[in-house]
C-alpha positions in Angstrom: -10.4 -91.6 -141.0 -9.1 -88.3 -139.9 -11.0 -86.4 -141.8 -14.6 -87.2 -140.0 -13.5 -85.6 -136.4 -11.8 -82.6 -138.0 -15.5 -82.0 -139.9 -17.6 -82.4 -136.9 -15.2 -80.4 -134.8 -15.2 -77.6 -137.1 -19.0 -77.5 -137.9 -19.5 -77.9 -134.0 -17.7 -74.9 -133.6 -19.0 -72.5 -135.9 -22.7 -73.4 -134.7 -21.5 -73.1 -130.9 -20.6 -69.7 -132.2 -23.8 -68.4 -133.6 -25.5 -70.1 -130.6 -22.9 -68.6 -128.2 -22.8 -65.0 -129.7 -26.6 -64.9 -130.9 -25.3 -64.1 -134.5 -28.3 -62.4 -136.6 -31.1 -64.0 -133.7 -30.4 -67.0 -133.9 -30.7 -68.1 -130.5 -34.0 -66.5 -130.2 -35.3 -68.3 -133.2 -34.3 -71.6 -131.8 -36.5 -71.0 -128.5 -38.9 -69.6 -130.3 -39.0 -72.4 -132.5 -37.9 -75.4 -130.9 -38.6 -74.4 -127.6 -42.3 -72.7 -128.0 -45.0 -75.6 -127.0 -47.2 -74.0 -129.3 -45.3 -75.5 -132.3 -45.5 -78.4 -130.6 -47.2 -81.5 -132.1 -50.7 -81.1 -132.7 -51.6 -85.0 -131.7 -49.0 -83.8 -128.6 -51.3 -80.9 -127.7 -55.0 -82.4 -128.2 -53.7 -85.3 -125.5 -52.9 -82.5 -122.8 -56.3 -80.9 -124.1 -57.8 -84.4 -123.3 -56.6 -85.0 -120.1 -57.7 -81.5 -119.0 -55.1 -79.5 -118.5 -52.2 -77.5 -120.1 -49.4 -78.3 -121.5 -46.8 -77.9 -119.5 -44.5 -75.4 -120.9 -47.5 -73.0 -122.2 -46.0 -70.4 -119.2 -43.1 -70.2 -122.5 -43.4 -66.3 -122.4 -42.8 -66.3 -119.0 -39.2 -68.5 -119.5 -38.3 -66.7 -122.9 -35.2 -65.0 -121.7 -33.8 -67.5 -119.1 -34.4 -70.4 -122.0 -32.5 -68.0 -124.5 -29.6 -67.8 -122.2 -29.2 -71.4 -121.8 -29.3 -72.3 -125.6 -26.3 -69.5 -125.7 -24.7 -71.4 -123.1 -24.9 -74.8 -124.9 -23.9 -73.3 -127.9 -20.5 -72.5 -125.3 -20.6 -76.3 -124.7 -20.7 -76.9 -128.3 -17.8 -75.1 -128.6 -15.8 -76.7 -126.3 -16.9 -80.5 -127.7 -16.2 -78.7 -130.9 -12.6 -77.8 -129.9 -12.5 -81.9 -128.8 -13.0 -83.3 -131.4 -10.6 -81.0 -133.6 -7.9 -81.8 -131.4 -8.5 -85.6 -131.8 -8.8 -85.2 -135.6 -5.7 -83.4 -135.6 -3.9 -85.8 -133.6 -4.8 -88.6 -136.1 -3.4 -86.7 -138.4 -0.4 -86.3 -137.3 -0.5 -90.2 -136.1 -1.3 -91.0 -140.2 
């Protein structure tokens, strides 16, 4: 029973870090990615087209930076639910 919060706390923790620290780009991938409307869904994007005007986060370029530094700063937040739920798993281990 231990073992499940001292696996999430751990894998929490090492992608906080990449996220926090931008390890090889990866925050920028993840707003480029995730966070870009233009890889939104297509059904997602015709509706806007539809109804006549834009999608609402099409200004992306414009946001880029100030959306890369708030994934890094959820990848802190991560971190620190991370570092929770290691401390709980390692309290029920001791408790075992």
């Amino acid at each position: 029973m231990f073992l499940i919060p001292l696996l999430l706390g751990a894998g929490l923790i090492l992608v906080g870090f990449a996220l926090m620290t931008d390890h090889r780009g990866i925050a920028q991938r993840t707003v480029d990615t995730y966070l870009n409307p233009v890889h939104a869904d297509p059904s997602l994007l015709r509706t806007f087209n539809r109804l006549g005007f834009e999608h609402p986060g099409m200004d992306f370029l414009r946001y880029a930076p100030l959306q890369r530094r708030l994934v890094r700063i959820w990848g802190g937040f991560m971190c620190v639910f991370g570092l929770g739920f290691l401390a709980a798993g390692v309290v029920l281990f001791v408790r075992a």
